[in-house]
Every structure is written in C-alpha cells, then in structure tokens.
N, C-alpha and C positions, 0 to 999 in steps of 0.2 A: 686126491682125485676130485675136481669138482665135480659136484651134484647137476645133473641136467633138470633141468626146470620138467616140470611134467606136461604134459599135453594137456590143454583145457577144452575140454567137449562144448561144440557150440551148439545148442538147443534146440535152434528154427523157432518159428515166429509160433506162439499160441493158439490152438483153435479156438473157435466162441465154444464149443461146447468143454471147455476148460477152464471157464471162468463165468460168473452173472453177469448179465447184462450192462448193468452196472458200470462194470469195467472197461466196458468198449471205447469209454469217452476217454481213458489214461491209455488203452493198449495201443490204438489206432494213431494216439500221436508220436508212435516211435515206429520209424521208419528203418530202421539198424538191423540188419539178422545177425548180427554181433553182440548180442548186448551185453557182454561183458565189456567191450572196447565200449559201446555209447554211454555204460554207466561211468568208466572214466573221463570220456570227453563232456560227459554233463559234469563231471568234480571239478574241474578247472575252469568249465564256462561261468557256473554257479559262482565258484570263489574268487572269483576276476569280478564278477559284478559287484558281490557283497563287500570285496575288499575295496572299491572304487565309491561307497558310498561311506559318509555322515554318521555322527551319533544322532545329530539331528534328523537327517533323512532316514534313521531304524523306529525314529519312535512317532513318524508320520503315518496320517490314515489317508484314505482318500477322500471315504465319507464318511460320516458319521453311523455307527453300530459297525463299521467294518474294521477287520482286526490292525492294528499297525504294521510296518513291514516289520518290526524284530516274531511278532507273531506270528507272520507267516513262515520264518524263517523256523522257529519252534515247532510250529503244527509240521512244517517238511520233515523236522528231523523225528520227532515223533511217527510219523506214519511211517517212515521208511525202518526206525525199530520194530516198529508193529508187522509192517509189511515182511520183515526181511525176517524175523521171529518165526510167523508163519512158514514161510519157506523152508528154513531149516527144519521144524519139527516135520511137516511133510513130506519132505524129502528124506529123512532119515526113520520113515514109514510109518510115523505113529498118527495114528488113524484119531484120536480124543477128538472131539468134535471143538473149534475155535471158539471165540465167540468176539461180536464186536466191539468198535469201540467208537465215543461218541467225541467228535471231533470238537467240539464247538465247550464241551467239559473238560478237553484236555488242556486247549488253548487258556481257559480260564484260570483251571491251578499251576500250568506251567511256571509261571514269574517269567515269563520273558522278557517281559517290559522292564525287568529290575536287570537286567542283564545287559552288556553290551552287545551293539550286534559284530564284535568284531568275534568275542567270547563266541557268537552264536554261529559266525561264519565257518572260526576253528572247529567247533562243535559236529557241524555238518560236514565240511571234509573229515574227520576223525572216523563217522558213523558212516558214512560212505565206502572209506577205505576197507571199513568191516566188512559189508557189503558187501564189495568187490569181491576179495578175498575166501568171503562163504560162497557165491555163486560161481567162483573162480575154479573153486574145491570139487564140484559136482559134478559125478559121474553120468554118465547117458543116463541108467534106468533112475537118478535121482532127480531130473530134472521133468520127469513124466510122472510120480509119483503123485497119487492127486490123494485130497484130503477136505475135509468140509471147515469153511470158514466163515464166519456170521452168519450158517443157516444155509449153505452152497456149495459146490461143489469146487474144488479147485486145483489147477497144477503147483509145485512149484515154478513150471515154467514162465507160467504166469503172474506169479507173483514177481519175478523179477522183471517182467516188463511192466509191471503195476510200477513198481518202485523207478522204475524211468520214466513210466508217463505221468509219473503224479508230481515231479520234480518240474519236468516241463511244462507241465500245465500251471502251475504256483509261478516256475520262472517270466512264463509270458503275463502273466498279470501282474508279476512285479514290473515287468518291463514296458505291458501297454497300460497299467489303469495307477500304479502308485508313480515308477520313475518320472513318467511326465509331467504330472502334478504337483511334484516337491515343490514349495514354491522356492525361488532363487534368493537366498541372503542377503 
C-alpha cells in the first residue's frame, strides 16, 4: 500500500514582533505565503543562474574589498546553515539562548575562492534541499515556536522566511551589481 505524503502546514507570513528589526530588509522581500513552494522556486532560479556562469565569472569582484561571486555563493550557503540550524533547535523547543555569527569571518575562512563555483552551486542546492525538507517537516505549533537568537527574540517562522529573503537579496546583487559587470572575454 503506498505511503500518502503527509500534509505540510503552511505558516502565514511573520509578524515584526517575531523577529529584530534587522530582518525586515530579508522578510519583506518575499512576497510567497507559501514558503515552502518559494524556497523551492528560489532552488532552481539560483541554480539556473550559478549553472549559467564561468569559472572565471565565480572568481570576479566588482570592486575592490568586495567579496567575489564564488563568496557570496559561500556566505549564502553559510547563513542558510546557520539560519535553518536556528529553526530546528527552536522549533523543537529548546529555549538555549543562540548566539551570532560574524559574516565577513566566515566568508574569510570559508576557501571559497579555492573552490569551484560549480562545486559551490551543487553545494547550495544540496543545503537547500535540507532546508526544504526541515521546514517541510513542521508542524503548526512548531513553526510559532519562538526562541532567542543573537540577543532577540524569534520564530521559527521567521527564520524560514529569513532563509528566502537573504537568498534574494544576495541573488539580486549578483544579478544587478556583479552579473553586469563581468567583463566580456
């Protein structure tokens, strides 16, 4: 007898007083009350772009102190660990207070730059898929479940619309401030 797939509870959009302020600039650019469906249709829009670029075009900056694109590719997949880390322990009630993490030190020890970016495109579908999957899994009261993280208060509802708006917001500056700029071969 096949297994019927289970019902996936869909969350509703975040209130602000379920996340810092902070967040407003990642929440507010996801427009989805789905977001289980937009973190997939951001996996395929992502890996359509990354697949469509260069070794050459991973290891380009646009200005100078700004990270390359295979590092912003890293920093995405990074935080979306960290982000989606968060979630689960909060969701599954444990209250330990989080703590941050400092973007600009991760980027540094990553090695991204010694990596491909195709390595690093697989990399980001692989941790996405995770993603999915953990907030796929989440029951009503686990998605309202709040918990403190860098010093804040927070859902995990919100963390999974963090993890979609921080992808988009990385995606459109690859697309408006490095894509443009490659220079042409």
């Amino acid at each position: 007898m096949p297994v019927m797939p289970s019902k996936i509870v869909m969350p509703g959009r975040p209130q602000p007083s379920e996340y810092a302020p902070y967040y407003e600039k990642y929440i507010s650019l996801v427009t989805a009350t789905d977001i289980v469906s937009a973190l997939e249709a951001q996996r395929l829009l992502t890996s359509q772009l990354l697949g469509a670029r260069s070794e050459r075009e991973g290891n380009f900056r646009y200005a100078p102190g700004k990270w390359t694109v295979k590092e912003v590719v890293g920093h995405m997949n990074d935080a979306e660990r960290v982000f989606s880390y968060r979630a689960l322990r909060i969701a599954r009630g444990d209250k330990t207070p989080l703590p941050g993490f400092e973007q600009d030190d991760y980027v540094k020890t990553a090695g991204s730059n010694e990596r491909s970016l195709a390595d690093l495109a697989e990399e980001f579908v692989m941790i996405r898929n995770a993603s999915i999957a953990l907030f796929r899994a989440f029951s009503a009261d686990a998605w309202i479940q709040t918990g403190t993280a860098s010093g804040n208060p927070i859902t995990a509802r919100a963390l999974a619309y963090i993890v979609a708006g921080h992808e988009l917001h990385h995606r459109r500056i690859l697309e408006e401030k490095y894509l443009p700029a490659i220079p042409r071969a």
